[in-house]
C-alpha positions as CSV (number, residue, x, y, z in Angstrom):
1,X,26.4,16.2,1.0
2,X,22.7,16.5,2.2
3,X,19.9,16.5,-0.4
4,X,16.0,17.9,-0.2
5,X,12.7,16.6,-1.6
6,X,12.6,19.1,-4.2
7,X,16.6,18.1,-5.4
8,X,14.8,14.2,-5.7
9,X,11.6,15.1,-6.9
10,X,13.0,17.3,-10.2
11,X,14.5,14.5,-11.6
12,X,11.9,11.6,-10.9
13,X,8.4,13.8,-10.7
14,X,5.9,14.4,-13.6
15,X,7.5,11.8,-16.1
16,X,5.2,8.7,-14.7
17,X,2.5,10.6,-14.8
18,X,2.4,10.9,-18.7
19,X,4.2,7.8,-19.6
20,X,3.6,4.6,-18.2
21,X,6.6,3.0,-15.8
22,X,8.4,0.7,-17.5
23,X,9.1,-3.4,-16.5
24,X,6.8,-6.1,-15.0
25,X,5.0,-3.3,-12.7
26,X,4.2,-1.3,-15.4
27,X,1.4,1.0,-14.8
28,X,-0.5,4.1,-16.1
29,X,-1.3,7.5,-14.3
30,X,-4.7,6.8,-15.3
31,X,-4.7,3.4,-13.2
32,X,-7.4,3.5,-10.3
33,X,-5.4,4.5,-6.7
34,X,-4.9,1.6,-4.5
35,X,-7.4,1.6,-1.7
36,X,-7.0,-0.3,1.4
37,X,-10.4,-1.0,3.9
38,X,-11.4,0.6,7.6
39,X,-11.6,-2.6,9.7
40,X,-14.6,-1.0,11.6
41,X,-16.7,0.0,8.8
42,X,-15.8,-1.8,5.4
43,X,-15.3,1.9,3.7
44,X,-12.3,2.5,1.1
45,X,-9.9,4.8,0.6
46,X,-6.7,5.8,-1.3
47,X,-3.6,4.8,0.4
48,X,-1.9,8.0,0.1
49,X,-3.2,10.8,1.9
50,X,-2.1,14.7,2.9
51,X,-0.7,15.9,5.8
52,X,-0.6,19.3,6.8
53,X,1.5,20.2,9.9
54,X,2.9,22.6,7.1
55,X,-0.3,24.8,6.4
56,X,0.0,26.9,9.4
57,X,0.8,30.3,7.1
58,X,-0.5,33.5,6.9
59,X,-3.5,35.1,5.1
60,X,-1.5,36.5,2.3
61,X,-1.8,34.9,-1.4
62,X,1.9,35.0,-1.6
63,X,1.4,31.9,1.3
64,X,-1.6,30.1,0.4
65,X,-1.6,29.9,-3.1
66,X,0.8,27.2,-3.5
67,X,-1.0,25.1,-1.0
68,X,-4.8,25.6,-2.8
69,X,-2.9,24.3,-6.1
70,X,-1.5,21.5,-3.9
71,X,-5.0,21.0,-2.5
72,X,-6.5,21.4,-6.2
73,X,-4.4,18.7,-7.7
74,X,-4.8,15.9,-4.8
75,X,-8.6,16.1,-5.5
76,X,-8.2,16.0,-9.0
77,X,-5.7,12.6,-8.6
78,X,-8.4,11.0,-6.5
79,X,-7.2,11.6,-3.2
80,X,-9.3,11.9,-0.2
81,X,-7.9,12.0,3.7
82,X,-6.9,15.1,4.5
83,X,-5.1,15.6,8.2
84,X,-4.2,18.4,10.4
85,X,-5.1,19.6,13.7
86,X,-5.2,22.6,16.1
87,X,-1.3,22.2,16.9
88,X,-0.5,22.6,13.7
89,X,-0.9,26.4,14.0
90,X,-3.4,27.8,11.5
91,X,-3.3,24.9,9.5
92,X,-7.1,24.1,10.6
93,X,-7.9,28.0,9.2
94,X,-6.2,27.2,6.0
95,X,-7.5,24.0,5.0
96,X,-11.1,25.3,5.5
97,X,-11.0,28.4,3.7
98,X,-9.2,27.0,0.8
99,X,-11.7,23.7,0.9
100,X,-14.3,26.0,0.7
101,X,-13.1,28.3,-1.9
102,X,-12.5,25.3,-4.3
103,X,-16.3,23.7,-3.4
104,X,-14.6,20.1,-2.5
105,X,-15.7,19.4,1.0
106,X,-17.3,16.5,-0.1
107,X,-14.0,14.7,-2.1
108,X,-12.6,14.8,1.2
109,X,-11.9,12.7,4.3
110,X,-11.3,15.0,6.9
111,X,-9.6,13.9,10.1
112,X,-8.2,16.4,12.8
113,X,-7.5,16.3,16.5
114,X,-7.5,17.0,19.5
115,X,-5.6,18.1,22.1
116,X,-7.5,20.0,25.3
117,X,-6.1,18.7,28.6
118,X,-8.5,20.7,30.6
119,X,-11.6,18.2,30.8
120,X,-14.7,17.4,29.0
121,X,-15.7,20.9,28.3
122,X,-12.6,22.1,26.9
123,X,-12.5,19.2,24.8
124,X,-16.5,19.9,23.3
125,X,-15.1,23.8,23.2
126,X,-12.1,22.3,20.6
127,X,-14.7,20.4,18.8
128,X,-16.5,23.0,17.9
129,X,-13.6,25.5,17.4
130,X,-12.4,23.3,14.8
131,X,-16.1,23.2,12.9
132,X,-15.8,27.1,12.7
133,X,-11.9,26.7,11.3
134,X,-12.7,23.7,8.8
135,X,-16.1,25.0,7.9
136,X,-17.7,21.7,9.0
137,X,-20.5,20.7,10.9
138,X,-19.0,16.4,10.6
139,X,-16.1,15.4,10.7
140,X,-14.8,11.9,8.9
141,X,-11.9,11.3,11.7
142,X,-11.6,12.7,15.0
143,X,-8.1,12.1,16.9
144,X,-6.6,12.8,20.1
145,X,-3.1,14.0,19.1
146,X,0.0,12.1,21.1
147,X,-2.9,10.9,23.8
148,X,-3.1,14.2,25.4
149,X,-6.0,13.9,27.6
150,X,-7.6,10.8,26.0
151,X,-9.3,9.7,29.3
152,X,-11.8,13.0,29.2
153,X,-11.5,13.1,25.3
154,X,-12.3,10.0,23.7
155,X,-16.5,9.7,26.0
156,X,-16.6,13.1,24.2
157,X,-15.7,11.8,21.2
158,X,-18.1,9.0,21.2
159,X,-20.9,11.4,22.2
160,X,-20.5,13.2,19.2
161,X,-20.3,9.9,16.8
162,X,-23.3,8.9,18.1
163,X,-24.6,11.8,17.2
164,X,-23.9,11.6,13.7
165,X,-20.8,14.7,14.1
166,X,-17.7,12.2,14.1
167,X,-17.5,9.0,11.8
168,X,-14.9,7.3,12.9
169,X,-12.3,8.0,16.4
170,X,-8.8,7.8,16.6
171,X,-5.8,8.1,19.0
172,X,-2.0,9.6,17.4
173,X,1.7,9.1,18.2
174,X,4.9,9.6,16.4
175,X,7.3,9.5,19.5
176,X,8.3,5.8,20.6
177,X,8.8,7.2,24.1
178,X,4.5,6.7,24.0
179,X,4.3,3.5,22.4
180,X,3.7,1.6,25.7
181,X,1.3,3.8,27.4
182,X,-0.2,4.0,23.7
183,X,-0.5,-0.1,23.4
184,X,-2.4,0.0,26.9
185,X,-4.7,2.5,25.2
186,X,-5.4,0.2,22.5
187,X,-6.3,-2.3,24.2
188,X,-8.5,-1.2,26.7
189,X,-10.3,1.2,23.9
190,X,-12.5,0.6,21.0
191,X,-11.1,3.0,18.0
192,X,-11.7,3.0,14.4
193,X,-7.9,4.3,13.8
194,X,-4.3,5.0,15.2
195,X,-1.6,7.0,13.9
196,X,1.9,6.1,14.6
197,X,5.3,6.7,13.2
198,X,6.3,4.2,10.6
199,X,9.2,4.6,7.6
200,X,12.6,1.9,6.8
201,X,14.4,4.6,9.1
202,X,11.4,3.7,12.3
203,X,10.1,0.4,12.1
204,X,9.5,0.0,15.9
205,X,5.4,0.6,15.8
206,X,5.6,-2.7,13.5
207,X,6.7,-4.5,16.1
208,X,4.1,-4.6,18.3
209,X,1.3,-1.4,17.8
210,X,0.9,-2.2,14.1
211,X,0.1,-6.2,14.6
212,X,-2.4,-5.0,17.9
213,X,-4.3,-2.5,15.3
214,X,-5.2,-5.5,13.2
215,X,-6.0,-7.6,15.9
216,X,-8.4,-5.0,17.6
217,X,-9.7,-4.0,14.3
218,X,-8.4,-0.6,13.9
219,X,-7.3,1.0,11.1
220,X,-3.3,2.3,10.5
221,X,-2.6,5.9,9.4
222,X,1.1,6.0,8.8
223,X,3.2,9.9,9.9
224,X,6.5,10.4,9.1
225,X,6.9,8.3,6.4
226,X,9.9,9.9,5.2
227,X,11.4,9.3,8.8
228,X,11.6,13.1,8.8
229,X,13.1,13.5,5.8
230,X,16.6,11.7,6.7
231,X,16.2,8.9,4.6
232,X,16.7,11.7,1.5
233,X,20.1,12.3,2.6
234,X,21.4,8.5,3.2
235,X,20.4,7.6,-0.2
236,X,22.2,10.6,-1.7
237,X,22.7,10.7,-5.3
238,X,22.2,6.8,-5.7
239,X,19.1,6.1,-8.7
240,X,16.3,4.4,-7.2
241,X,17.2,0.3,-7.7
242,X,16.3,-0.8,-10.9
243,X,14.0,-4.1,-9.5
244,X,12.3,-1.4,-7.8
245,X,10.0,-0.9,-11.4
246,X,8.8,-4.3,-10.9
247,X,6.6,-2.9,-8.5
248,X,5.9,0.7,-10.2
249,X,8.7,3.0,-8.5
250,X,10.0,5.9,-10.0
251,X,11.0,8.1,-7.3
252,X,12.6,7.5,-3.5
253,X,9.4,9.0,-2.5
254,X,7.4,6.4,-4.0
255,X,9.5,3.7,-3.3
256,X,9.5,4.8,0.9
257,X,5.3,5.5,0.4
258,X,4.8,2.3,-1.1
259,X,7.4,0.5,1.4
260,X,5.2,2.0,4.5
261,X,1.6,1.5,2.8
262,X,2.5,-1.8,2.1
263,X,2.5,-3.5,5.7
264,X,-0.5,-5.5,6.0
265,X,-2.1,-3.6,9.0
266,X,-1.4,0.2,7.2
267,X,-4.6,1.7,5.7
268,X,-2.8,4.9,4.5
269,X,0.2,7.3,4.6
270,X,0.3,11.0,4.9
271,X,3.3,12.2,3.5
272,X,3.2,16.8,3.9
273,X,2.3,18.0,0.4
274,X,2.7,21.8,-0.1
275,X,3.6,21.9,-3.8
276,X,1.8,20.3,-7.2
277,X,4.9,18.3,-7.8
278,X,5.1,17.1,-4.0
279,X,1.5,15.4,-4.6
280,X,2.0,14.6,-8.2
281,X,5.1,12.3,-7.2
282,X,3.5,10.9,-4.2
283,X,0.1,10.2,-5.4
284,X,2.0,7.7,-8.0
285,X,2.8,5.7,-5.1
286,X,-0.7,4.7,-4.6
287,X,-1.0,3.0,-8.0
288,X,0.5,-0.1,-10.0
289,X,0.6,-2.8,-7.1
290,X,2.2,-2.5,-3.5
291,X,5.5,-4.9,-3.1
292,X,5.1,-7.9,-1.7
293,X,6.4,-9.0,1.4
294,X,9.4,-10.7,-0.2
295,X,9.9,-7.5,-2.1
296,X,9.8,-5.8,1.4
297,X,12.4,-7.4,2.7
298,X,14.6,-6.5,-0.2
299,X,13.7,-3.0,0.4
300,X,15.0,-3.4,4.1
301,X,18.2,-5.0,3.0
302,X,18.8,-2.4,0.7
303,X,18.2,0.0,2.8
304,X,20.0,-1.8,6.0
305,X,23.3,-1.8,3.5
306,X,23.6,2.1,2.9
């Protein structure tokens, strides 16, 4: 039998939030959020950040009401990065007309992308496309989604942190058919960031992308740390392990967040978040303490044995 988010979520979500978890990893919702450091810039933030690939909907209330709560509640937990990008469909759109409405640009850590294959031009054209969407003149992370056209993309991009319109640059993946032309990237660029694919289910960017970023100096943003939602379904109807409290789990979602954000070289995880409960749930994961590498291993062994 196959089991969703919301079928975990609804029996875990909303109790640690009022209560605090109980064991040796006890913590409160009130707890400051973990935060983990930008090599390149000694800057902060959360652990547990937003992604968006599903904000591409429609004008209508009906649609975007859900997501401005959504929005409205990771401020008001302390979370900050916030990522979409053009391919996302109107996601871009979305995100800055509900920002806006709410008055919370400046909570946020916006990072989008790029993807223009047609030259410099067409990249500065995107650039500026994605001000007007995200009603933004800087942005805090500009990316250049699954390395389409990073040779013309990333000068552009360093034109445009230099002059003070990008804070930090970036390069995405979550396909491990890229990961070697992706390590090359790395190491002949300087970037603040990478995105790769990371989760119990994919573990293959730890084995070589994920040590390079900390070498190089680079900050991790961890996608698809649900491994796409599979992992749900192989757990099935099993409780999360009861050890798992030592370290402040209550839900599978916490427990696969605080699995990913807890490799050394990860800065943060963006786990979608379309409903209050989604963030609610997730946000806990950035709170109490991270496991520790022994603790990590017992995660993969659980895991390993399903």
């Amino acid at each position: 039998m196959k089991y969703t988010r919301r079928e975990f979520t609804l029996t875990t979500a909303g109790a640690g939030l009022l209560t605090a978890v109980a064991g040796p990893g006890a913590f409160a919702a009130t707890d400051p959020l973990i935060r983990k450091t930008i090599p390149s810039s000694g800057e902060t933030i959360p652990v547990i950040g937003l992604g968006t690939n599903r904000y591409g909907v429609d004008a209508s209330e009906t649609a975007r009401a859900p997501l401005r709560a959504a929005l409205k509640r990771f401020a008001e937990l302390g979370g900050t990065l916030i990522d979409t990008a053009p391919m996302y469909r109107s996601s871009e759109t979305v995100l800055g007309d509900l920002i806006s409405e709410l008055g919370i640009r400046d909570e946020f850590f916006v990072a989008t992308k790029t993807d223009r294959t047609g030259g410099p031009g067409e990249t500065r054209a995107q650039l500026k496309e994605s001000q007007e969407k995200l009603h933004t003149r800087k942005f805090d992370l500009m990316q250049v989604h699954n390395l389409l056209g990073w040779q013309d993309a990333l000068p552009v991009l360093r034109e445009w942190k230099q002059e003070g319109l990008i804070r930090y640059i970036g390069i995405t993946t979550s396909r491990a058919d890229q990961y070697s032309d992706f390590e090359q990237v790395m190491k002949k660029e300087e970037l603040d960031f990478i995105q790769v694919n990371y989760s119990l289910e994919q573990t293959e960017s730890a084995d070589r992308l994920m040590p390079l970023a900390a070498d190089r100096g680079m900050g991790v943003i961890i996608n698809r740390g649900f491994g796409g939602g599979r992992i749900f379904e192989k757990v099935g109807e099993q409780p999360v392990p009861e050890w798992a409290s030592e370290f402040g789990c209550t839900s599978w979602a916490q427990f696969l967040l605080k699995y990913a954000v807890s490799h050394p070289a990860a800065t943060v995880a963006i786990p979608g978040m379309t409903k209050v409960r989604h963030v609610e749930d997730n946000l806990l994961a950035a709170r109490g303490r991270l496991p520790d590498a022994a603790e990590r291993k017992r995660m993969e062994a659980f895991y390993a044995a399903l």
